[in-house]
LOBA-260034 format. One record per residue (C-alpha): residue number from 1; residue in one letter; chain; x, y, z. Coordinates in nm, 2 decimals, padded with zeros to 4 digits. Each point is the difference from the previous one (the first is absolute). Layout:
   num   residuo   cadena       xx       yy       zz
   NUM         a        A        X        Y        Z
...
//
This chain:
   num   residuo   cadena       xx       yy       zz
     1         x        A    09.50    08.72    07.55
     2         x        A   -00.30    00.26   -00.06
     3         x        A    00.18    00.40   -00.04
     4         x        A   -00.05    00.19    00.26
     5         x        A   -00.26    00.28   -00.01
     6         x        A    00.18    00.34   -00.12
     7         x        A   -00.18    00.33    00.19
     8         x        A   -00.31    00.01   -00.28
     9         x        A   -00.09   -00.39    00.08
    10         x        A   -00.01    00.11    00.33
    11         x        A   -00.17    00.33   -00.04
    12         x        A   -00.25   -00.24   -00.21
    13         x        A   -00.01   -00.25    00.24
    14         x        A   -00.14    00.19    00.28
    15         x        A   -00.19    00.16   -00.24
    16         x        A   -00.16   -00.35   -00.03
    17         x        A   -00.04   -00.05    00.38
    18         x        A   -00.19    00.35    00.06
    19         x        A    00.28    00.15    00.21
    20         x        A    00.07    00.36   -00.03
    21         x        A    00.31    00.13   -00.06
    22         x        A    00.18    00.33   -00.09
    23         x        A    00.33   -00.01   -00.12
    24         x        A    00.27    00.31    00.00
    25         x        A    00.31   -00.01   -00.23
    26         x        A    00.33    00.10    00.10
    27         x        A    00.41   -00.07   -00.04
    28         x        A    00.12   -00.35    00.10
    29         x        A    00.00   -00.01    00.36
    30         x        A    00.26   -00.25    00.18
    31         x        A   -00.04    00.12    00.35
    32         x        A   -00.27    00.10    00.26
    33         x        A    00.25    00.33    00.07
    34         x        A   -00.09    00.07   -00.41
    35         x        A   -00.33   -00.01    00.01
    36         x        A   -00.05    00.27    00.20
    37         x        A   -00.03    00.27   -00.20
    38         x        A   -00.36   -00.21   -00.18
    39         x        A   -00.14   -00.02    00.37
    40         x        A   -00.23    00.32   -00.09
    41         x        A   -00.12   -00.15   -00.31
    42         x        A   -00.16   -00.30    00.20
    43         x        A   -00.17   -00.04    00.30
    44         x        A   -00.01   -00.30    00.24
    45         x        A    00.27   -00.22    00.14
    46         x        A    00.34   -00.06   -00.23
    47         x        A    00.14   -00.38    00.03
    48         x        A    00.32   -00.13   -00.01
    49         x        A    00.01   -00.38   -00.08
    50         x        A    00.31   -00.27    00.11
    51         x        A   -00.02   -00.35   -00.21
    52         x        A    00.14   -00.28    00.23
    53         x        A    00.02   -00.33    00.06
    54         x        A    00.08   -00.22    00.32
    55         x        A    00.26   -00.26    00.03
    56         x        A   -00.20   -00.27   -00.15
    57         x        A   -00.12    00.18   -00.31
    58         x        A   -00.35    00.14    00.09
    59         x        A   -00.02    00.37   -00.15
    60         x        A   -00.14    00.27    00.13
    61         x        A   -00.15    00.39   -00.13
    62         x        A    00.04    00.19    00.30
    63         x        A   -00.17    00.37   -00.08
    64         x        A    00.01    00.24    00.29
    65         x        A   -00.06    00.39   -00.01
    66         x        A    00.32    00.18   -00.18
    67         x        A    00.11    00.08    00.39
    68         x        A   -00.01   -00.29    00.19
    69         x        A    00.25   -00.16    00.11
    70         x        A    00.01   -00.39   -00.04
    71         x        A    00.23   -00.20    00.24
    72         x        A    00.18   -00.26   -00.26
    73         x        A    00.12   -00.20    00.30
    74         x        A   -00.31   -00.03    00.15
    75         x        A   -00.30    00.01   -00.23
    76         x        A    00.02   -00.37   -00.07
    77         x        A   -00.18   -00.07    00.36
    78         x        A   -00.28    00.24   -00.16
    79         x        A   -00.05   -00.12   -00.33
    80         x        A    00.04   -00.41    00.09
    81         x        A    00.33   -00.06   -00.22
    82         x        A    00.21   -00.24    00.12
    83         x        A    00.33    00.19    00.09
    84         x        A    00.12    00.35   -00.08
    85         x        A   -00.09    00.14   -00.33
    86         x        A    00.25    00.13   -00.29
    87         x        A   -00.08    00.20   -00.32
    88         x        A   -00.07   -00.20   -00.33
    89         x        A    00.22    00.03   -00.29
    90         x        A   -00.13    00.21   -00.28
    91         x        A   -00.08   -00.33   -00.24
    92         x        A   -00.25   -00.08    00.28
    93         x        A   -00.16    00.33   -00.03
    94         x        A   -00.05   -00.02   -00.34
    95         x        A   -00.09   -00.37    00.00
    96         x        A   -00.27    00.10    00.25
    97         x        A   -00.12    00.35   -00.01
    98         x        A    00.07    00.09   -00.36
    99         x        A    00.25    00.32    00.12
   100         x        A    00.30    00.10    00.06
   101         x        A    00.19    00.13    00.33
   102         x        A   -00.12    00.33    00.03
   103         x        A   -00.34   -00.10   -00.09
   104         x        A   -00.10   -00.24    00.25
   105         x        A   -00.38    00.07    00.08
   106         x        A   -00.28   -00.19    00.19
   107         x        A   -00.18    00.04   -00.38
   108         x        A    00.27   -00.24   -00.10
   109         x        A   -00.22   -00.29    00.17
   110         x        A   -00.19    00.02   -00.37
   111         x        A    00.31   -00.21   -00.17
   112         x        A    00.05   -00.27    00.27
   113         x        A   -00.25   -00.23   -00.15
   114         x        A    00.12   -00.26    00.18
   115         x        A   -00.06    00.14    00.32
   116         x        A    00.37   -00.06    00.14
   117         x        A    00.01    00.36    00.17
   118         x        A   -00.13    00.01    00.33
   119         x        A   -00.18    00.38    00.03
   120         x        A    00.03    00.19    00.35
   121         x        A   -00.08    00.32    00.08
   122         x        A    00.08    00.23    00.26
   123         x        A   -00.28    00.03    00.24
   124         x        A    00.07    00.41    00.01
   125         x        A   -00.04    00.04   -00.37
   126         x        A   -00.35   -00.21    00.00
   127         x        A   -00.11    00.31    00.22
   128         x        A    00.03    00.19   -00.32
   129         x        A   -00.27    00.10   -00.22
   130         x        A    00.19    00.03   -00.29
   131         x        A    00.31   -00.18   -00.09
   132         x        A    00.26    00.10   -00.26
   133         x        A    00.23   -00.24   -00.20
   134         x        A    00.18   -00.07   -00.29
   135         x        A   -00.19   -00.12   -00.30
   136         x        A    00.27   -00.27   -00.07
   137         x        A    00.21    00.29   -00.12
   138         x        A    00.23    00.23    00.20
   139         x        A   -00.13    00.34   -00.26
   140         x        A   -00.34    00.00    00.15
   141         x        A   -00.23   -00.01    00.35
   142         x        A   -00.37   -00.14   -00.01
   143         x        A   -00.19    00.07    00.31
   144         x        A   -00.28   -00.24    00.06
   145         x        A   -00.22   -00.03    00.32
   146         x        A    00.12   -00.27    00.26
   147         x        A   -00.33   -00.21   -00.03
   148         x        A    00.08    00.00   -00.38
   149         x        A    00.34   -00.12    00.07
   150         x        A   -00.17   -00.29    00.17
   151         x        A   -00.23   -00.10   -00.28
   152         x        A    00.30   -00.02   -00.24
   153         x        A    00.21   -00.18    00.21
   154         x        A   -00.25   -00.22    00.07
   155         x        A   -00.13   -00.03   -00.36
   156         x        A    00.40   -00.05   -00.07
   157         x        A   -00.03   -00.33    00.25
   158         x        A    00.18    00.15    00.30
   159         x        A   -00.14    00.01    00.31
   160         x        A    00.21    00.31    00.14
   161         x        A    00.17   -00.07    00.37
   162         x        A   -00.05    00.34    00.21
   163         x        A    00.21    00.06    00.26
   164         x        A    00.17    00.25    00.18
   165         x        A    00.32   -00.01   -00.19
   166         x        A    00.14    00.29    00.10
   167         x        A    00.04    00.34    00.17
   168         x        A    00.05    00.33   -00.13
   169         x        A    00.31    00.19    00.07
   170         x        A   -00.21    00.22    00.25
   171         x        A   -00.06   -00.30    00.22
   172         x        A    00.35   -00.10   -00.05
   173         x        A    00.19    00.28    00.13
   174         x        A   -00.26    00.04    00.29
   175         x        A    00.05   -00.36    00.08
   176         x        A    00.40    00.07   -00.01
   177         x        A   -00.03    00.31    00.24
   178         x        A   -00.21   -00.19    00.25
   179         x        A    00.28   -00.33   -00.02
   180         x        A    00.25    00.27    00.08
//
């Protein structure tokens, strides 16, 4: 099995590709709530990213803006898994993505050579002219430009799914107030 690609393989890799990409450094960040004191430092959309997999094995790289919301109980009808989706154990992660919980990025799609990690992205985020994620490491944010995302992904092998994954909170409490 081949090492995964540290941030500096990465940084090379797109390099390689002719993608552009700034990159800010910071304190390791776990959470979306922690990362918002680095919002001013970067412009464009922020992502959060769940890594799960259906009941017949199939895994999935769901990346959505850091506010959406993501129905677990339901997003299987949207992505085409077969049955409800859990989270993967952290051996998968690492197996997959090269990183850690914490870490989990769309970048990550750079160490599944094998091409066992189905990529979707929220619809809302692709409106996005800039999209911010971890560079395989939880101490850092690159920001690269959504069709730039596309031509790694696709130069990674993975033909990203876009759909509308999510809502944002906004659109959730409104659509709670009108239920009511």
């Amino acid at each position: 099995m081949q090492k995964p690609l540290d941030p500096a393989g990465l940084f090379e890799y797109l390099d390689e590709l002719g993608v552009k990409h700034t990159t800010i450094t910071h304190p390791p960040l776990f959470t979306v709530a922690e990362s918002q004191a680095y919002r001013l430092e970067s412009n464009g959309a922020h992502t959060k990213n769940l890594f799960v997999k259906d009941k017949k094995g199939k895994i999935f790289l769901l990346t959505v803006g850091d506010n959406a919301v993501v129905d677990l109980k339901q997003v299987h009808h949207l992505i085409g898994a077969s049955g409800r989706v859990s989270f993967c154990k952290a051996e998968l992660l690492m197996e997959l993505l090269g990183v850690i919980p914490g870490s989990v990025t769309v970048l990550g799609a750079v160490n599944d050579r094998g091409i066992q990690v189905q990529v979707v992205l929220d619809e809302a985020l692709m409106h996005n002219d800039i999209i911010n994620a971890h560079p395989l490491t939880n101490e850092a944010t690159t920001s690269i430009s959504r069709e730039d995302l596309m031509v790694f992904l696709r130069a990674t092998g993975h033909e990203p799914l876009i759909v509308k994954l999510s809502a944002d909170e906004a659109d959730m409490s409104s659509t709670t107030a009108q239920e009511a």
